[in-house]
DRENDO-1510 file (C-alpha; in Angstrom, 1 decimal, always signed):
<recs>
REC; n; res; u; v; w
REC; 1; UNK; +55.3; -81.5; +173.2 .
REC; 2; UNK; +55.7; -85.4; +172.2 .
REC; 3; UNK; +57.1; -88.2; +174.0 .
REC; 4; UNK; +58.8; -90.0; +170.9 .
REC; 5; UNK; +61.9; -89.0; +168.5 .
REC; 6; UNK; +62.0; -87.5; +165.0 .
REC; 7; UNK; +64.8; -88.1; +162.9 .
REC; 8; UNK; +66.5; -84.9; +163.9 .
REC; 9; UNK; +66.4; -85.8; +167.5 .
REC; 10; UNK; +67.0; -89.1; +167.3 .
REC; 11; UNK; +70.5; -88.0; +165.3 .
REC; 12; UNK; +71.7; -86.1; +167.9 .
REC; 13; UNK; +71.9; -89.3; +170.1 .
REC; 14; UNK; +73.4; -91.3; +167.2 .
REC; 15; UNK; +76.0; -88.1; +166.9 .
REC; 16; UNK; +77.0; -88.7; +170.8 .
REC; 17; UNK; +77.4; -92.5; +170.9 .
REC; 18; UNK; +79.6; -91.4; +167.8 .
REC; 19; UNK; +81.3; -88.9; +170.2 .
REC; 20; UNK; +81.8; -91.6; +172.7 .
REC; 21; UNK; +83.2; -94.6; +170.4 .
REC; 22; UNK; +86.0; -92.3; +169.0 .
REC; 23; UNK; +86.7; -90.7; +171.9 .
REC; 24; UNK; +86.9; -94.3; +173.7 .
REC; 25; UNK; +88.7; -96.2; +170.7 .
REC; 26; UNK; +90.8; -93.4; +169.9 .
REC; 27; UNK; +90.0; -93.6; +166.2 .
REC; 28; UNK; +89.4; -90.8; +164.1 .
REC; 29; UNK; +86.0; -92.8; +162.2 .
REC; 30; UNK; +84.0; -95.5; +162.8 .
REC; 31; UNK; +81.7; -97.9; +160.9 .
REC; 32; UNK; +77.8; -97.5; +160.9 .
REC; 33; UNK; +75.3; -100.2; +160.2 .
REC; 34; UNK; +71.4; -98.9; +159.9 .
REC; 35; UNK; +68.6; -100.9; +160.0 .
REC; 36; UNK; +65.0; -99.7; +158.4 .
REC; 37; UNK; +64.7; -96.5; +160.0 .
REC; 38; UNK; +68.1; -96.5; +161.5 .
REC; 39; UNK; +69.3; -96.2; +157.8 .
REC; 40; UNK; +67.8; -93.2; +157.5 .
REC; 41; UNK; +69.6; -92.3; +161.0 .
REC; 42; UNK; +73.0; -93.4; +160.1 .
REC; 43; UNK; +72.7; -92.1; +156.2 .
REC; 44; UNK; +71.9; -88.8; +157.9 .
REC; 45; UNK; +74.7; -88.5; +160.2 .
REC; 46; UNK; +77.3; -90.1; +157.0 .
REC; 47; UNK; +75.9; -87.1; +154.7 .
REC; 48; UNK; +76.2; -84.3; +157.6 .
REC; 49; UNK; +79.6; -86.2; +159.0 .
REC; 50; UNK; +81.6; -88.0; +156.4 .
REC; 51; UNK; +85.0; -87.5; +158.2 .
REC; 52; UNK; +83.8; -89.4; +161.4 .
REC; 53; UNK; +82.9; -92.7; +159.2 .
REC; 54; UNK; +84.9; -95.0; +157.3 .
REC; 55; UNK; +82.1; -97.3; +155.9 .
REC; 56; UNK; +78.5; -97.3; +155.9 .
REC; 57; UNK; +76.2; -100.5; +155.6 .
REC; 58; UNK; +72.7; -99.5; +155.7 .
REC; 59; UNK; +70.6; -102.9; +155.6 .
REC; 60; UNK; +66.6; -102.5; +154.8 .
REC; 61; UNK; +67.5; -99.2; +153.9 .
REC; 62; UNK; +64.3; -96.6; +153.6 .
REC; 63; UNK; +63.7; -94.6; +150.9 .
REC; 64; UNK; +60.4; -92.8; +149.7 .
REC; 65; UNK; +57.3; -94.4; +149.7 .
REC; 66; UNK; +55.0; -94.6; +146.6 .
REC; 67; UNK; +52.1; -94.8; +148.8 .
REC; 68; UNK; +49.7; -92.8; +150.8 .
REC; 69; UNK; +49.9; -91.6; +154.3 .
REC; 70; UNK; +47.2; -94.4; +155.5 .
REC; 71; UNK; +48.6; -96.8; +153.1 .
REC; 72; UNK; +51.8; -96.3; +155.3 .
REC; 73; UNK; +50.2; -96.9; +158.5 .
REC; 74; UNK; +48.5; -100.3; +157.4 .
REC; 75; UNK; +52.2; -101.4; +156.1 .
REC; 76; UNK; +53.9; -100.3; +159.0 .
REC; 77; UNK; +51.8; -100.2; +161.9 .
REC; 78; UNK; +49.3; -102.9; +160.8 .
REC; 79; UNK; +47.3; -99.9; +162.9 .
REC; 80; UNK; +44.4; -99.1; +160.3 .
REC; 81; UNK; +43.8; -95.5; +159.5 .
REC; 82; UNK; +44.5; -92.3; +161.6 .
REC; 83; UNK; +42.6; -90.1; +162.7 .
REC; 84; UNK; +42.5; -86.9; +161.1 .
REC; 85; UNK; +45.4; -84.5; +162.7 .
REC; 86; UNK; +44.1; -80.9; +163.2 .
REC; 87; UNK; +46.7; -78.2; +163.0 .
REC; 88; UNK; +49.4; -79.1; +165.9 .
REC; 89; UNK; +48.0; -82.1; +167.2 .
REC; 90; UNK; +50.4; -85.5; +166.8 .
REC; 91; UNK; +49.8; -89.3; +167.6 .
REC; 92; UNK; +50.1; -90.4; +171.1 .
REC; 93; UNK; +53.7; -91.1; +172.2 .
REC; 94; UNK; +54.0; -94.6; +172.0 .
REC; 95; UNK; +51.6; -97.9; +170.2 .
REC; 96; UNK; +50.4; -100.9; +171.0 .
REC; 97; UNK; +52.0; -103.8; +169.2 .
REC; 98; UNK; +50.4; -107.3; +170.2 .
REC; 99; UNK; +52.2; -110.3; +169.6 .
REC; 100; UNK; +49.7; -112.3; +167.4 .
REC; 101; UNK; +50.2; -108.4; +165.3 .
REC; 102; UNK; +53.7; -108.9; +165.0 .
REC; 103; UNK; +54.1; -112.2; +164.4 .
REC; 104; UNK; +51.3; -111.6; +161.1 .
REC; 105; UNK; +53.2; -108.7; +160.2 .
REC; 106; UNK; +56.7; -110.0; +160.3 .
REC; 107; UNK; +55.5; -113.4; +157.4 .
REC; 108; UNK; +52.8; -112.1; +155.8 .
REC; 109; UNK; +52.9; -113.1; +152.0 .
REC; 110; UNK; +55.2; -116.2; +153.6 .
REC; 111; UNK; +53.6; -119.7; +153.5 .
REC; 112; UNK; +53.1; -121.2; +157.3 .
REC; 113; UNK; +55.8; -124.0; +156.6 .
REC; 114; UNK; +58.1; -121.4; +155.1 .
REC; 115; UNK; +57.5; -118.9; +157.8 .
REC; 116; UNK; +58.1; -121.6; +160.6 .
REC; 117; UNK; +61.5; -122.3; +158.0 .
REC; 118; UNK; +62.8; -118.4; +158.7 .
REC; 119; UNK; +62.0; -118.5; +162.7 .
REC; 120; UNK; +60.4; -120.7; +164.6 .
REC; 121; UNK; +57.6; -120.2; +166.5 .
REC; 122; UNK; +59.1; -121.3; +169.4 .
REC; 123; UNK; +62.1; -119.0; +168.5 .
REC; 124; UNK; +59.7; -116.1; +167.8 .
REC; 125; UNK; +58.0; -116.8; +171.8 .
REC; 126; UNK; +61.5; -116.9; +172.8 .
REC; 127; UNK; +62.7; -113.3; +171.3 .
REC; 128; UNK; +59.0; -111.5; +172.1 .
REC; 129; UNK; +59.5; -112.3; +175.5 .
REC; 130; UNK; +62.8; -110.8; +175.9 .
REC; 131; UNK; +61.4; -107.9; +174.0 .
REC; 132; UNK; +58.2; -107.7; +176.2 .
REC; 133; UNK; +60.7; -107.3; +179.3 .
REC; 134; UNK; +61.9; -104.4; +178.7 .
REC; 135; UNK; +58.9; -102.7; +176.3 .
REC; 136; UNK; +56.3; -104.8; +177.4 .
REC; 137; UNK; +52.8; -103.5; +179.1 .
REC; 138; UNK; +52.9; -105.4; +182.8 .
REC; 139; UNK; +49.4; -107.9; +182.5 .
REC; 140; UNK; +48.5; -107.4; +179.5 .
REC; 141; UNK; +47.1; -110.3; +178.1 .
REC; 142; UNK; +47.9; -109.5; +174.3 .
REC; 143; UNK; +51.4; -110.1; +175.6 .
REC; 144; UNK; +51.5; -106.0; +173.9 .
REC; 145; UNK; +54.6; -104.2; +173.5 .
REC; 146; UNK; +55.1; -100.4; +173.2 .
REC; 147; UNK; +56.5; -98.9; +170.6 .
REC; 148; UNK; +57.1; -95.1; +170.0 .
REC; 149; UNK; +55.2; -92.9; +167.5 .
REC; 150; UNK; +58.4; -90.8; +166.1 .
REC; 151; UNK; +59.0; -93.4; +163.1 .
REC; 152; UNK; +55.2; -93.1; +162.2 .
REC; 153; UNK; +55.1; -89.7; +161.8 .
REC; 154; UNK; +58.1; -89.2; +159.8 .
REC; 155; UNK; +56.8; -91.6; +157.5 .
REC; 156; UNK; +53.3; -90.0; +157.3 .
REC; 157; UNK; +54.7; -86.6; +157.3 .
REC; 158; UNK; +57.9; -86.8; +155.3 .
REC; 159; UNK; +58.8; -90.3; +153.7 .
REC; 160; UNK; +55.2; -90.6; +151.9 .
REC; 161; UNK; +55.3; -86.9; +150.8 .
REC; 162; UNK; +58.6; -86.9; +148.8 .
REC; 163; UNK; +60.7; -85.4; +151.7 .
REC; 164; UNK; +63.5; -87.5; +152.6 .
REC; 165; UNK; +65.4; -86.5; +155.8 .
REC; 166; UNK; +68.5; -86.6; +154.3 .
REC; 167; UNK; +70.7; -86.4; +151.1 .
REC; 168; UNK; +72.5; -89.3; +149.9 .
REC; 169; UNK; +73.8; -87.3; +147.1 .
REC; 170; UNK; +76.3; -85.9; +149.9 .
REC; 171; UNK; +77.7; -89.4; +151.2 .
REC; 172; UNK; +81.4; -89.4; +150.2 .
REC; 173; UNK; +82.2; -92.8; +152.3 .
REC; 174; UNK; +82.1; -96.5; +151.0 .
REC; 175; UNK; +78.6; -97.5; +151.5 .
REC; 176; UNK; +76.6; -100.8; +151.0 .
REC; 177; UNK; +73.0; -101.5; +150.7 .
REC; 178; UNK; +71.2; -105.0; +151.9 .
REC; 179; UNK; +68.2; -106.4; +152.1 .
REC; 180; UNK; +66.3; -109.4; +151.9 .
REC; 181; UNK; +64.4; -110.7; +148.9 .
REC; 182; UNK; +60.5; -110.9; +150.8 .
REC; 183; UNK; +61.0; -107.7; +152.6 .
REC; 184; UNK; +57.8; -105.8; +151.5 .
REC; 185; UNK; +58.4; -103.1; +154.2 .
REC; 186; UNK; +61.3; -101.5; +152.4 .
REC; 187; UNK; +60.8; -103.2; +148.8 .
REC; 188; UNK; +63.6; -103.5; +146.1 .
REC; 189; UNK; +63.2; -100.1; +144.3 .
REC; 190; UNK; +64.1; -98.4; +147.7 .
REC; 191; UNK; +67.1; -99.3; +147.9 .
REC; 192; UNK; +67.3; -99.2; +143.8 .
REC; 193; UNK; +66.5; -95.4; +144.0 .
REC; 194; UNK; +69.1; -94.8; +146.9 .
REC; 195; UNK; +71.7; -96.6; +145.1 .
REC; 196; UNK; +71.2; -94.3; +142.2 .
REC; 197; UNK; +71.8; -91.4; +144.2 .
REC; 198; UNK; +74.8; -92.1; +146.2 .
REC; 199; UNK; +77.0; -90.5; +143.3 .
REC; 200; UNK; +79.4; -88.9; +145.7 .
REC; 201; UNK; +80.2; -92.6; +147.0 .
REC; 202; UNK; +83.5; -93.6; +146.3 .
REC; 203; UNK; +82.7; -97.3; +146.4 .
REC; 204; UNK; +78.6; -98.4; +146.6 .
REC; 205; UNK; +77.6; -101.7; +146.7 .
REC; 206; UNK; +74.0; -103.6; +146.6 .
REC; 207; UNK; +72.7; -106.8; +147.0 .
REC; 208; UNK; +69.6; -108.8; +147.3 .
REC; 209; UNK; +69.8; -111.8; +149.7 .
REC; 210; UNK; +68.0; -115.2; +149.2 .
REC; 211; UNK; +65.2; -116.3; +151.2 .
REC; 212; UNK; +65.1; -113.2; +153.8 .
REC; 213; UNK; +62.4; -110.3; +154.9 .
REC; 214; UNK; +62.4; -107.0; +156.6 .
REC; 215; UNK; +64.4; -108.9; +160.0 .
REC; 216; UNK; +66.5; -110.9; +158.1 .
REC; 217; UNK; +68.6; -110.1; +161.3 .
REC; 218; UNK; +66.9; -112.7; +163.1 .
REC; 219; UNK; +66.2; -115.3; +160.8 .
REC; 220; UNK; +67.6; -118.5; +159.8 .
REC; 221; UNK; +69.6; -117.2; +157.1 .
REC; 222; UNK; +71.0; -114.1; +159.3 .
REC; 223; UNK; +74.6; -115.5; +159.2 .
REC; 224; UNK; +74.6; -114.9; +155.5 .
REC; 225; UNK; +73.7; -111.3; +156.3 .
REC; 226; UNK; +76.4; -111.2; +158.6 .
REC; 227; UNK; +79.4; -112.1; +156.4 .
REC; 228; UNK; +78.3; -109.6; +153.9 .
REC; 229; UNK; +78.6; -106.7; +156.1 .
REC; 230; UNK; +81.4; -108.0; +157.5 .
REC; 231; UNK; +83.3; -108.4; +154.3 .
REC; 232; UNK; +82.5; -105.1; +153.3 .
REC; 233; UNK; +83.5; -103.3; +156.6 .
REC; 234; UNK; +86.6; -105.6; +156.3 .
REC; 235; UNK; +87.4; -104.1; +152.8 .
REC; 236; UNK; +90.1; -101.1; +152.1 .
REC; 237; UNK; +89.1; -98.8; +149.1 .
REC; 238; UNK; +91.4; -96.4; +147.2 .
</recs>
């Protein structure tokens, strides 16, 4: 047994806040928005569920990776290599992340003036200590957070191996894809390749945004991010 999600499990909580919203709103669909590995969540759920969404935004989304399995652990984790996993063994539940880690991770190929441009330093403090409150590890004095394992090993096991965890060939729901221009954890031809294969989609949409990475969401230009998926949502196709 493990202590983190998969994709499939973490689905069946996506399918019961679902459950909840419609029951709650009394509306028969609702509108999804994925975020790096939540896109691979919500584009799930949309492909096994098409008649409980109306539109799907799917922002950093994650396709497969044209790396290896250790290259995906330095890009992702910023962790080094594995270890070698015998026959039924798995990573521990959760990882380390300090702050100095993902403060390197979240610029890196950025200049320091254009870095400080996205978010602050100060800003950065501000969000990592809000972070560390609730994921944080009590005195530790890399001001470390803990982050679960499940994401890793899908992308070890699956995403870097050719097996996506879903078919976007089966979305039948308008869908857009977003993502900023310096986002080297899910680059361009991602979201290229999943574009190419939503042919089921009656409406698809992608775009490239200006002076944005991987957590455009928290950045200085995050507004423009905003409006786009909000546009779209907004939108009524035939």
């Amino acid at each position: 047994m493990y202590g983190y999600a998969r994709t499939s499990e973490a689905q069946f909580d996506l399918a019961a806040v679902v459950d909840f919203v419609r029951a709650r709103s009394g509306n028969a669909r609702v509108n999804l928005i994925g975020w790096s590995w939540g896109t691979a969540l919500a584009g799930g759920f949309t492909a096994a569920n098409n008649g409980a969404v109306r539109h799907l935004v799917l922002f950093a989304p994650l396709w497969l990776i044209r790396n290896t399995p250790s290259m995906t652990m330095m890009r992702w984790a910023m962790a080094g290599l594995p270890p070698s996993l015998a026959p039924g063994a798995h990573l521990s539940d959760f990882r380390a992340i300090s702050k100095a880690e993902a403060r390197q991770r979240w610029v890196r190929g950025l200049s320091a003036s254009l870095a400080e441009q996205l978010m602050s330093q100060a800003e950065f403090d501000s969000w990592w200590n809000a972070l560390s409150s609730i994921q944080g590890k009590p005195g530790d004095a890399s001001e470390a957070v803990l982050s679960p394992n499940g994401v890793i090993v899908d992308l070890m096991e699956l995403w870097s191996a050719g097996r996506p965890t879903y078919e976007p060939e089966r979305i039948r729901v308008p869908t857009q894809l977003l993502l900023g221009e310096w986002d080297v954890d899910t680059p361009v031809y991602m979201a290229q390749e999943l574009f190419s294969k939503l042919e089921q989609a009656p409406y698809k949409r992608l775009e490239v945004l200006a002076r944005g990475t991987h957590s455009m969401v928290l950045e200085l230009n995050r507004i423009e991010l905003y409006h786009r998926s909000r546009e779209f949502l907004e939108l009524r196709f035939l």
